[in-house]
KEVOFI-580623 format. One record per residue (C-alpha): residue in three letters; x negated, z, y; residue number from 1. Coordinates in steps of 0.05 Angstrom, whole numbers, plus 32768, in hexadecimal, padded with zeros to 4 digits. Each point is the difference from the previous one (the first is absolute). Example, Ala and Ser with C-alpha at 12.3 -4.5 7.8 and 13.67 -1.06 7.14 Angstrom:
2
r rest: Ala&x: 7F0A&z: 809C&y: 7FA6&nr: 1 .
r rest: Ser&x: 7FE5&z: 7FF3&y: 8045&nr: 2 .
This chain:
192
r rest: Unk&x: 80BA&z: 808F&y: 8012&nr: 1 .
r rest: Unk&x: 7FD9&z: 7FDF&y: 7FC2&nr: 2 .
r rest: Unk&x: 8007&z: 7FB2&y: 7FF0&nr: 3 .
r rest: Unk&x: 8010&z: 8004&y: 7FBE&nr: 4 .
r rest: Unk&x: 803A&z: 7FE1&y: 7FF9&nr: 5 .
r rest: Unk&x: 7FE9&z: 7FCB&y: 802D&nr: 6 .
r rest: Unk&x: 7FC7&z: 7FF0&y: 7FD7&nr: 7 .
r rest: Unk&x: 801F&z: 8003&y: 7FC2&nr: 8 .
r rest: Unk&x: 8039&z: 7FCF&y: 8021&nr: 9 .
r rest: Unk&x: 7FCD&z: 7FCC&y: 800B&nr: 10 .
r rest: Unk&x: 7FE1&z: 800E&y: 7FBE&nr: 11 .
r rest: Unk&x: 8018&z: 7FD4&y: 7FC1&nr: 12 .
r rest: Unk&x: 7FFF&z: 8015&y: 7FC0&nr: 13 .
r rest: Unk&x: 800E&z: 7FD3&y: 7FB9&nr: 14 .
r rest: Unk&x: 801C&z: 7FC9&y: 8027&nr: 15 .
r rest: Unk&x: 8031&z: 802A&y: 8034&nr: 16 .
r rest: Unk&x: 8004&z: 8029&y: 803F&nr: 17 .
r rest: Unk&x: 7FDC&z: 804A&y: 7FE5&nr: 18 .
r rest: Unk&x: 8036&z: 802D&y: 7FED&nr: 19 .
r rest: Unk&x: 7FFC&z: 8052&y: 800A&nr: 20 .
r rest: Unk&x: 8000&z: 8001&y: 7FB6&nr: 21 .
r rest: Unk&x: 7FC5&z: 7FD6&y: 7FF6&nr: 22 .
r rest: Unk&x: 7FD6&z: 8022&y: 802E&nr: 23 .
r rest: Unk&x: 8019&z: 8040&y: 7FE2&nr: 24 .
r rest: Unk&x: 7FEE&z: 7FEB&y: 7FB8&nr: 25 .
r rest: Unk&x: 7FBB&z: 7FDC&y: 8016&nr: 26 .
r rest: Unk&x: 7FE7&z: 804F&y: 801F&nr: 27 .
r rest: Unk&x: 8023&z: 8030&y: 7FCB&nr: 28 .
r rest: Unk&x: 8037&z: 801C&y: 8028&nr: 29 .
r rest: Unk&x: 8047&z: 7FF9&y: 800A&nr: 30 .
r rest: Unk&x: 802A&z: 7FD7&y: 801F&nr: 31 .
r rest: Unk&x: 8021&z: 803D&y: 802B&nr: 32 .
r rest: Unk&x: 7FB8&z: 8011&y: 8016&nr: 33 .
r rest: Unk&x: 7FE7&z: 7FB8&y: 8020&nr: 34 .
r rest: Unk&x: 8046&z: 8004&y: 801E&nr: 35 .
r rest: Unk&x: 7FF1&z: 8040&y: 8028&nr: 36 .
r rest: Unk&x: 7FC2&z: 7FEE&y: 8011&nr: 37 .
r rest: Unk&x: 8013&z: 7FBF&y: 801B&nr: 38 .
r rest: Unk&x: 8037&z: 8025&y: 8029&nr: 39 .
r rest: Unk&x: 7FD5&z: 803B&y: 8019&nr: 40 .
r rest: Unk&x: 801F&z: 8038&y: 7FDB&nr: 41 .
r rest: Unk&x: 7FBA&z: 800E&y: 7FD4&nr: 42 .
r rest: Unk&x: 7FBD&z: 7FF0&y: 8015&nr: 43 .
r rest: Unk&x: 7FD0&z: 7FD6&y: 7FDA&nr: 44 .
r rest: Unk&x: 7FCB&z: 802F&y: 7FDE&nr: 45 .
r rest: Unk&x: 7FBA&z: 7FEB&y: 8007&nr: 46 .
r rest: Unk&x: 7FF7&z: 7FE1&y: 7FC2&nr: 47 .
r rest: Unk&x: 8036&z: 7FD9&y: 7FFD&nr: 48 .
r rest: Unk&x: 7FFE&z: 7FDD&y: 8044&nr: 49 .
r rest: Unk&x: 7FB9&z: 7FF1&y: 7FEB&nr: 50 .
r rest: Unk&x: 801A&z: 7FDE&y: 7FBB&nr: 51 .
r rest: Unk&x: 8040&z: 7FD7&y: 802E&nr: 52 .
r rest: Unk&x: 7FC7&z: 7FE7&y: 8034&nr: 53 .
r rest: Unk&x: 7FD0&z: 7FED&y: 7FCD&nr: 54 .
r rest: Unk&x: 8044&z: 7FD9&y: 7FD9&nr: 55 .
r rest: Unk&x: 8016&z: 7FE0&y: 8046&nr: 56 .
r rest: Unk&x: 7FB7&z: 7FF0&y: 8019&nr: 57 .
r rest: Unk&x: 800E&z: 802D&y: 803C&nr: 58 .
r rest: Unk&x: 7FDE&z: 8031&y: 8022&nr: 59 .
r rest: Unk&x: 8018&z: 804A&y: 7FED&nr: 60 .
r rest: Unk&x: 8006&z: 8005&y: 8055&nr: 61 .
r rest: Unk&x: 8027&z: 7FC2&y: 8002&nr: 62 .
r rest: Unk&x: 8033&z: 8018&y: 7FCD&nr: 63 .
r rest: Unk&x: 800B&z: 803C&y: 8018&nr: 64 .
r rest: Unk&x: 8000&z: 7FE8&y: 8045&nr: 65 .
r rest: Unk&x: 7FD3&z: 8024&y: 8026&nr: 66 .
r rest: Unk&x: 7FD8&z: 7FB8&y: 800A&nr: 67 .
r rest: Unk&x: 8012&z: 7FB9&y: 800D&nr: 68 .
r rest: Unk&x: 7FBC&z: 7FE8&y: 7FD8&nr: 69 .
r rest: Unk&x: 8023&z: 7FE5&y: 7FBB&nr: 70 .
r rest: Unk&x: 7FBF&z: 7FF2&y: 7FE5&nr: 71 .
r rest: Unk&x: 7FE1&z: 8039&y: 7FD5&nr: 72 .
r rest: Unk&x: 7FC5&z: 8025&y: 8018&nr: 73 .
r rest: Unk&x: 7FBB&z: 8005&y: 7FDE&nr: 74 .
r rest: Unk&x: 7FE6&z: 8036&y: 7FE5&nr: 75 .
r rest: Unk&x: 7FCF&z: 8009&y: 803C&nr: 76 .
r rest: Unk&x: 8038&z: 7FF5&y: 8030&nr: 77 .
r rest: Unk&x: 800E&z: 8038&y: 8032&nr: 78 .
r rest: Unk&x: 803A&z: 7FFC&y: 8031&nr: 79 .
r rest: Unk&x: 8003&z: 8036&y: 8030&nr: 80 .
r rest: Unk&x: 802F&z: 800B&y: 8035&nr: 81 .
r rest: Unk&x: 7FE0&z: 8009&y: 8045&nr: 82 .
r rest: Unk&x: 804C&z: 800B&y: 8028&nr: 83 .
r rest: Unk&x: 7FFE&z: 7FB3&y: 800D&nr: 84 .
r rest: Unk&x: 8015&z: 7FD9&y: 7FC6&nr: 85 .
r rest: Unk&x: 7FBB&z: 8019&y: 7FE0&nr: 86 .
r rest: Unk&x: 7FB4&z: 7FE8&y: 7FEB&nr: 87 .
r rest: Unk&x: 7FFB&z: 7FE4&y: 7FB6&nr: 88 .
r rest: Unk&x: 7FBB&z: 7FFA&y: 7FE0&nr: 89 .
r rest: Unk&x: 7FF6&z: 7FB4&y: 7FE5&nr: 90 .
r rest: Unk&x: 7FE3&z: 7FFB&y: 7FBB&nr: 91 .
r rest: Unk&x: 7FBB&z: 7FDE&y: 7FED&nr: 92 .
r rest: Unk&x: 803C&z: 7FDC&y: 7FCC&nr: 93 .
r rest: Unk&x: 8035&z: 7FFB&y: 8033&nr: 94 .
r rest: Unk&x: 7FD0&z: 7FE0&y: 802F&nr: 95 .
r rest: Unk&x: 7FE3&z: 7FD0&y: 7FD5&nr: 96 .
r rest: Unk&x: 8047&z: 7FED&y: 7FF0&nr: 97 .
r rest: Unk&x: 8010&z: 7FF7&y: 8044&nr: 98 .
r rest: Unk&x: 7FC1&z: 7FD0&y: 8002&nr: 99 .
r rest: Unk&x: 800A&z: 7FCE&y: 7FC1&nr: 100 .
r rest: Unk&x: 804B&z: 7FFD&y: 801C&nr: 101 .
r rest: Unk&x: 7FE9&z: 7FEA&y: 8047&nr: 102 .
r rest: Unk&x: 7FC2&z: 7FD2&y: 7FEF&nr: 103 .
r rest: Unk&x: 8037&z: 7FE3&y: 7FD4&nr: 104 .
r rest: Unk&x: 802D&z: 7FF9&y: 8040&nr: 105 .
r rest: Unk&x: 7FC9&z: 7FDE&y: 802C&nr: 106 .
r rest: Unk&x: 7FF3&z: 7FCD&y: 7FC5&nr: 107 .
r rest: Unk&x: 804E&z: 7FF1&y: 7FF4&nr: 108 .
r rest: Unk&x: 7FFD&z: 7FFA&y: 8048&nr: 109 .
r rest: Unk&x: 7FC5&z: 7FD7&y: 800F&nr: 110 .
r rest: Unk&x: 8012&z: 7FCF&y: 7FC9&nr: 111 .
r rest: Unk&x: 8044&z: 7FF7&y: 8025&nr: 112 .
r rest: Unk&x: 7FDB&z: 7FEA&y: 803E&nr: 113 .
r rest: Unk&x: 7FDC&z: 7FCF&y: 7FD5&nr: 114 .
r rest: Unk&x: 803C&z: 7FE5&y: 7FE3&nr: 115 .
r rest: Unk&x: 801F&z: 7FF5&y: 803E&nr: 116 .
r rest: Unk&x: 7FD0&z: 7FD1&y: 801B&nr: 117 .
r rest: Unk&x: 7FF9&z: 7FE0&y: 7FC0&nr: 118 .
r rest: Unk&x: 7FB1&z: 801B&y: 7FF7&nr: 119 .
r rest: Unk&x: 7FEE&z: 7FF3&y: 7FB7&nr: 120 .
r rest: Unk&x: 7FC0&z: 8033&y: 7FF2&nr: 121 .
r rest: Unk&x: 7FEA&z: 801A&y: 7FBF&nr: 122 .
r rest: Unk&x: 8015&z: 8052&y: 7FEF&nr: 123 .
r rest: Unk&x: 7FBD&z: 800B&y: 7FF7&nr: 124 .
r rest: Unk&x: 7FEF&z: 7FE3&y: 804E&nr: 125 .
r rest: Unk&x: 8048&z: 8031&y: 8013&nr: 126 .
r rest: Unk&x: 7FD2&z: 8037&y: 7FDF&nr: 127 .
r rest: Unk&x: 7FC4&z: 7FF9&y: 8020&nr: 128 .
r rest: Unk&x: 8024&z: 7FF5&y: 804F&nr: 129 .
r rest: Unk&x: 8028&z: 8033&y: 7FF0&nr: 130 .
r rest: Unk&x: 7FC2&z: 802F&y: 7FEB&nr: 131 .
r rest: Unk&x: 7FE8&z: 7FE3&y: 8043&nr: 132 .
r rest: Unk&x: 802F&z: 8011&y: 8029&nr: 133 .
r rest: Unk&x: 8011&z: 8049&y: 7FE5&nr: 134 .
r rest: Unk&x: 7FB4&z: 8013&y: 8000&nr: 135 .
r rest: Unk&x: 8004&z: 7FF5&y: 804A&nr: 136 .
r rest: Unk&x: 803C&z: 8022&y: 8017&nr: 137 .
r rest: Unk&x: 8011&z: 7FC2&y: 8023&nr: 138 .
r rest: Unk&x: 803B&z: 8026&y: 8029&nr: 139 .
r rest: Unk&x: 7FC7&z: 8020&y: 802F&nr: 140 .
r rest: Unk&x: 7FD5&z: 7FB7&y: 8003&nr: 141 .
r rest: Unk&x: 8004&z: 7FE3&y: 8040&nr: 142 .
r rest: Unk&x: 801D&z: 7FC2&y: 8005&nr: 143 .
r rest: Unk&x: 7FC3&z: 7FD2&y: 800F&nr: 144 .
r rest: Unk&x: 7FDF&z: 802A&y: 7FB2&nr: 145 .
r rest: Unk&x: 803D&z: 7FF5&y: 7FE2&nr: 146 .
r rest: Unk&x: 7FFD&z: 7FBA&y: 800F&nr: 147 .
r rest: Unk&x: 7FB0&z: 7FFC&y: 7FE7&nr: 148 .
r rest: Unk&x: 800E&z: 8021&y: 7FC4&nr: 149 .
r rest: Unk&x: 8039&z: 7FD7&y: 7FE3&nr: 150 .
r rest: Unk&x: 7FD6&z: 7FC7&y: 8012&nr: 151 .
r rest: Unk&x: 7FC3&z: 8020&y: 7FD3&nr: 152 .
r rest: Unk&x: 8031&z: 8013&y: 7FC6&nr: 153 .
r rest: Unk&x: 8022&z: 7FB9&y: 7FFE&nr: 154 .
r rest: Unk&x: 7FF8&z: 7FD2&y: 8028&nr: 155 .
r rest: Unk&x: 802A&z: 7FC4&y: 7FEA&nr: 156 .
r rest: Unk&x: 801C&z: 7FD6&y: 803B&nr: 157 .
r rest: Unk&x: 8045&z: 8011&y: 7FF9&nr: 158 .
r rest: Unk&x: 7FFB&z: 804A&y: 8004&nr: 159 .
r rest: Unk&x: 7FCE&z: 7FF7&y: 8041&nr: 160 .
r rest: Unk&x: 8031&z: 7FCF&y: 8023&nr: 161 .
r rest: Unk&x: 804A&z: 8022&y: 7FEE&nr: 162 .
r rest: Unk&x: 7FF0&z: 8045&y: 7FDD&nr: 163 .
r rest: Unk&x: 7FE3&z: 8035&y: 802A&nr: 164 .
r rest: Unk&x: 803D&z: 8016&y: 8032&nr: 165 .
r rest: Unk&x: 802D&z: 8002&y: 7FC5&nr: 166 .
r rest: Unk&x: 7FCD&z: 8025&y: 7FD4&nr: 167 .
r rest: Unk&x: 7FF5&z: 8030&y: 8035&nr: 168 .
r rest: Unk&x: 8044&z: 800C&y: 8006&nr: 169 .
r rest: Unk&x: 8002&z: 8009&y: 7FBD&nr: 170 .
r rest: Unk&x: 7FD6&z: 8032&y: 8000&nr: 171 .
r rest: Unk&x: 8016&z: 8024&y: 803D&nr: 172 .
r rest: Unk&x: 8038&z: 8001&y: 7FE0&nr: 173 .
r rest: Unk&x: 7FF4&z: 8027&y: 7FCE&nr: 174 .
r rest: Unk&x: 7FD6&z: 8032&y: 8030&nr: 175 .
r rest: Unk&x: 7FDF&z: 8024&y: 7FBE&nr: 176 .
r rest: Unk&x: 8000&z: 802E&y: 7FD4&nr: 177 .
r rest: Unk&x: 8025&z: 8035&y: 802F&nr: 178 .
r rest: Unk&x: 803C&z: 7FD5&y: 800A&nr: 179 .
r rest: Unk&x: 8006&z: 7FF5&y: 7FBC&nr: 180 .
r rest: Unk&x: 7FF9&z: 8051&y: 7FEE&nr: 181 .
r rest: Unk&x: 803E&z: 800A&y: 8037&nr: 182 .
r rest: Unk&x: 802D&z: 7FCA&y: 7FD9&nr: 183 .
r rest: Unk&x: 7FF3&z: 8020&y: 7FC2&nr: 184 .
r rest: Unk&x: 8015&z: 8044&y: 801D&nr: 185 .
r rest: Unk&x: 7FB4&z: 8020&y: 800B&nr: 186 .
r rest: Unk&x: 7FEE&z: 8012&y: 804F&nr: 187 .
r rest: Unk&x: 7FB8&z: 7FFB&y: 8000&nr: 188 .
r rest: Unk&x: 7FFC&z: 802C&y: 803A&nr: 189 .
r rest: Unk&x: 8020&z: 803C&y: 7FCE&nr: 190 .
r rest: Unk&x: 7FDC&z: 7FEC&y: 7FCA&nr: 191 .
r rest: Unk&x: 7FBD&z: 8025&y: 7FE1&nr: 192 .
């Protein structure tokens, strides 16, 4: 069973809950025609689903609902269906996108740690720990390195006294770039 009405039930269009007739007028067809697809009685052609998915910002999977994955896939984006729950391919695009949206993540983060002990450092000093940190994969440091080389990247007296257990925890916490695939719906251990 497809999502289309679903999606175009969240959608909103000039100011009001999308109507059957909107979405009808916005892809050339009629009215009669988005209702039977949205109640199963006529299948989306090709075309079509692709035009609806690119107009909802969904993947062509997702609307049809042969996939949970909302997002749309890239061009280089295979997903292929190995009898459990299948193995996708992860773009060069996809993956870099997954990258800005996590380094973003650890800085949101890490200046929340700062802010809640009330440490005052320049964005440019954030940058440069932060570089740090990431060019050493600091989740597989042991502890005694970990505590060396936060001491080399910055080592005001607040941060050496009060800030390494919670940073590390900070940092555990986040347990990499894995974790962070999984909560944005990509296994690494099916991915390409």
């Amino acid at each position: 069973m497809n999502r289309l009405k679903e999606i175009r039930n969240n959608a909103v269009h000039n100011g009001h809950k999308m109507r059957q007739a909107d979405l009808a007028e916005l892809l050339g067809v009629t009215k009669l025609t988005v209702s039977n697809w949205e109640n199963d009685k006529h299948e989306i052609k090709a075309d079509k689903a692709n035009e609806i998915a690119k107009l909802f910002n969904v993947s062509v999977s997702y609307l049809l609902g042969y996939s949970d994955k909302k997002e749309p896939y890239y061009n280089d984006e295979i997903l292929l269906d190995n009898g459990s729950g299948g193995v996708s391919s992860l773009s060069f695009k996809r993956h870099n996108d997954l990258q800005k949206e996590y380094d973003k993540q650890i800085r949101k983060d890490f200046i929340n740690f700062l802010r809640s002990y009330d440490f005052v450092i320049s964005d440019n000093e954030i940058k440069v720990l932060l570089e740090q940190i990431s060019s050493l994969n600091i989740s597989t440091v042991a502890h005694i390195d970990r505590e060396r080389v936060l001491q080399q990247a910055n080592p005001k007296k607040y941060l050496i006294e009060n800030g390494y257990k919670e940073l590390g925890d900070l940092f555990q916490s986040n347990k990499g770039i894995d974790d962070f695939y999984k909560e944005k719906g990509y296994d690494p251990e099916s991915t390409l």
